[in-house]
N, C-alpha and C positions, 0 to 999 in steps of 0.2 A: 292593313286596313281595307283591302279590296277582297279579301279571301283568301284563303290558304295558298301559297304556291306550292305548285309539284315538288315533289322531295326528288333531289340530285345527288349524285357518287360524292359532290363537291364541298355536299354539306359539314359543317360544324354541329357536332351533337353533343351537350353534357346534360348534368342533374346537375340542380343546386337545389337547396332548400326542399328535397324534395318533390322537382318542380322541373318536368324533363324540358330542355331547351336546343332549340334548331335552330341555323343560321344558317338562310339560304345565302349560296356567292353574291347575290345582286346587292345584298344589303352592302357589301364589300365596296361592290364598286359606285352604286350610287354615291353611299357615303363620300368615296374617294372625288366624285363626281361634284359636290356639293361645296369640299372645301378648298383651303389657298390650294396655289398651282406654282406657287414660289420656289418650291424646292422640296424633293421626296422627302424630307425630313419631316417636313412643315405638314405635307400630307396624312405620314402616317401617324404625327401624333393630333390632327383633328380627329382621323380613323378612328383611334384608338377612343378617345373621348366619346366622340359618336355613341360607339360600342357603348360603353362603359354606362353614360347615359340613358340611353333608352332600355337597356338591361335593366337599370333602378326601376325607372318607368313602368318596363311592363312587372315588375314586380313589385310594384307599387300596388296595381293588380292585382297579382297573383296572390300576394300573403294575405292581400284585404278580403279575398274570397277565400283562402284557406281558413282565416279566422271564421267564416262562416260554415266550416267542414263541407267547404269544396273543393273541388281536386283539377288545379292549375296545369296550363300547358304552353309553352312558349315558343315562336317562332320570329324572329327577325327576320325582314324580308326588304326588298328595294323601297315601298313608300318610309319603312318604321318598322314597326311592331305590332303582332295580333297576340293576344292575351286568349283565351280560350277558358272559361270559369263557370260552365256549366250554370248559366245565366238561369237557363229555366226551372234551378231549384231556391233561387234568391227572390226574395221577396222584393218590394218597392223601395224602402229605404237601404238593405243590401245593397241593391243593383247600384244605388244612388253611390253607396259610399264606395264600392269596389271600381266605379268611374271616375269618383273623386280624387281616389290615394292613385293614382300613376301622376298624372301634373304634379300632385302634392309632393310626391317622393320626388319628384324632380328638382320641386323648388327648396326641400330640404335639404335634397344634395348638394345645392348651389348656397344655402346658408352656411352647409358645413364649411364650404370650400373656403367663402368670403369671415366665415365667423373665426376659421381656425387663422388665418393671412390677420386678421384682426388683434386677436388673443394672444398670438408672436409678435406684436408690435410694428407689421407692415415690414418686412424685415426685406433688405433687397434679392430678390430672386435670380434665377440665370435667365437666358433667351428661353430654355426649355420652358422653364417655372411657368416665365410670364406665359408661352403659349400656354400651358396646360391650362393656369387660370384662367383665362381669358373666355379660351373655347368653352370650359365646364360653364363660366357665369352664363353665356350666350346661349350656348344649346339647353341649357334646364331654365333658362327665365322669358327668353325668347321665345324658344320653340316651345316652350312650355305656356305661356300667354296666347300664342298663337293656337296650340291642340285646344284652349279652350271658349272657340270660337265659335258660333252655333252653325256649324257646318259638318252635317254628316257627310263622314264614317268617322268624323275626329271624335274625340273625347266628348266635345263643347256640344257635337251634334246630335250624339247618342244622349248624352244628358237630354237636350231638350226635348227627346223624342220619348225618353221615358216620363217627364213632365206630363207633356202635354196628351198623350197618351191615358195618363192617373187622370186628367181635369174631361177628358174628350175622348173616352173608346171609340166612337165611329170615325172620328176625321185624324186623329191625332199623328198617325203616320205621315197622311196627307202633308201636314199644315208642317210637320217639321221637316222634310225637300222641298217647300218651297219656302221655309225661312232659309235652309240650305242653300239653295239656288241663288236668291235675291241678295245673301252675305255676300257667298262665293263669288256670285257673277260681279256685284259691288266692289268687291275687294279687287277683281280682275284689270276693272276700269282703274280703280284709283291708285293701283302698284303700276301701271301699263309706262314702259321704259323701254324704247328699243336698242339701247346700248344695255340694258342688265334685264333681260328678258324672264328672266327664270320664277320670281315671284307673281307675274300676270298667269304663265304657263301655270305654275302649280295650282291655284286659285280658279283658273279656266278650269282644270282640269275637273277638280271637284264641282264647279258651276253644271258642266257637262254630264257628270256620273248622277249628279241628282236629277237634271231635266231626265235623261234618259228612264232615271227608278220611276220620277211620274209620269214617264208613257207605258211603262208599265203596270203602273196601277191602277191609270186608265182605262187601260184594253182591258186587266180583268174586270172590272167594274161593268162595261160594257155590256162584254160580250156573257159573262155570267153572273152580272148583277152582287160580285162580290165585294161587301167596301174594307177599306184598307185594315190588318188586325192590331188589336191592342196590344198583341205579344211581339209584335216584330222584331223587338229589341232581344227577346231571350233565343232565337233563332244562331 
């Protein structure tokens, strides 16, 4: 979500769907980083969900621009996932719907999950089972509620930026960091927990990455009278 990271000896590389895919180690450990601390067992199979999850996700992405005949590329990294869909040959409602389908795919995964647990009559699972379900529901309805938040570089951010962008070429980058800024920083205050620190810090974080984009676009504005561009989002 923050840009490409460097490619490492460390990395994980495959094709699926046509659709060549990199995983940098941090995504490893973040992930590791993120979930129970109960017991390595317990760890690797959130990992593994994690994984598995945001996989869907960015190719939720990727097949919704390949239906557009573009050509997908994938990289897991420590925040998530960056999808890469050659935005600047996608039209306005393209754009819309290749940002749509990664949550969607998320939240499909997480019907499969709960629809198939359904369809078997709730059948008793083992300790594994219950983790797996558990984590799947969370991280695709959760996490996936949360990406679609009006906070850029998330999902919910870049949507609005392409919105308001279509209504507003001159300001529209503007006005969506500092819808960005005023969620994120919002959201900082109202998670802020000093015994579980970690949702204020994430929330800070992006509050922070958007102030700094509009001092950015500030100064060029300034100093060469440049205002913010309607294409930001296909960059």
């Amino acid at each position: 979500m923050f840009g490409l990271p460097a490619e490492t000896p460390l990395d994980l590389r495959f094709t699926l769907f046509r659709t060549p895919v990199r995983v940098h180690p941090m995504f490893w450990i973040i992930s590791a980083l993120l979930g129970p601390h109960t017991d390595l067992r317990a760890t690797v199979i959130w990992v593994l969900c994690v994984f598995v999850s945001i996989l869907v996700h960015e190719f939720g992405h990727g097949l919704t621009a390949m239906a557009f005949r573009c050509q997908p590329s994938i990289v897991l990294e420590g925040m998530g996932g960056l999808c890469y869909s050659e935005a600047e040959r996608q039209t306005f409602w393209q754009r819309l719907a290749v940002l749509i389908c990664g949550p969607g795919a998320g939240f499909l995964l997480a019907g499969c999950v709960y629809g198939g647990y359904l369809i078997l009559g709730y059948p008793p699972l083992s300790h594994t089972g219950e983790q797996v379900k558990g984590n799947m529901l969370l991280i695709n309805i959760a996490w996936g509620i949360l990406n679609l938040f009006p906070i850029w570089p998330l999902d919910g951010g870049q949507i609005t930026g392409v919105i308001l962008n279509r209504f507003n070429r001159r300001s529209g980058t503007r006005w969506t960091h500092i819808i960005s800024l005023i969620t994120a920083g919002g959201l900082a205050i109202y998670f802020f927990n000093p015994q579980d620190p970690l949702l204020t810090i994430f929330f800070a974080l992006f509050a922070w990455l958007n102030f700094q984009t509009l001092q950015t676009l500030h100064r060029e504005y300034t100093q060469y009278g440049v205002e913010d561009s309607a294409d930001w989002w296909k960059r």
